[in-house]
N, C-alpha and C positions, 0 to 999 in steps of 0.2 A: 467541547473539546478546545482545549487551548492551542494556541501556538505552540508546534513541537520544538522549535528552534529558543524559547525562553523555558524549555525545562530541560536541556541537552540533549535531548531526544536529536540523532543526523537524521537530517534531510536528505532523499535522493535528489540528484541533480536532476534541472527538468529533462525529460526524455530519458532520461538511467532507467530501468525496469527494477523491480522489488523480484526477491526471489519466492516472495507467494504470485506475481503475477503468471498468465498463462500466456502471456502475447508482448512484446514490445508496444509500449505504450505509443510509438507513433505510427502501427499500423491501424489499415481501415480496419473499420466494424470493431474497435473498442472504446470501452467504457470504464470510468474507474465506479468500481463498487466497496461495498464494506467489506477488512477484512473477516474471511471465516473462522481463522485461527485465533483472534483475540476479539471479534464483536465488534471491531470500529473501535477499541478502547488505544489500538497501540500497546499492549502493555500486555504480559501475559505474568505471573509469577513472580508482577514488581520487577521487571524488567524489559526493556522494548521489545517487542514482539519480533520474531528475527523471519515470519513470511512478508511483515509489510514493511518493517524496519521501525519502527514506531509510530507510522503515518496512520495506522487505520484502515490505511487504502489499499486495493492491489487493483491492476487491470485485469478487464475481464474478455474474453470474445462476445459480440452480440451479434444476432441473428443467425444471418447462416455461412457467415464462414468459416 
């Protein structure tokens, strides 16, 4: 996976949340994982994936909170 920022794919800003994530990324007990919605690809239909934003990524909760 290339740099989203040299194929225009936006970046969230650090700490912004994605609207696939399930937590704000700067609380405890999370983790970025791959998105489910597009496989980690960013891209769903040749288009940036609108849960992770083209990142791939979304936050997730881990363990038990």
């Amino acid at each position: 996976m290339g740099d989203p920022t040299s194929t225009g794919i936006p970046v969230p800003a650090s700490g912004s949340g994605r609207p696939g994530d399930e937590t704000d990324p700067a609380a405890s007990q999370t983790a970025p994982n791959t998105c489910p919605a597009c496989g980690g690809s960013g891209r769903l239909e040749n288009k940036p994936c609108p849960e992770c934003e083209g990142t791939g990524m979304v936050t997730v909760t881990v363990g038990d909170a």
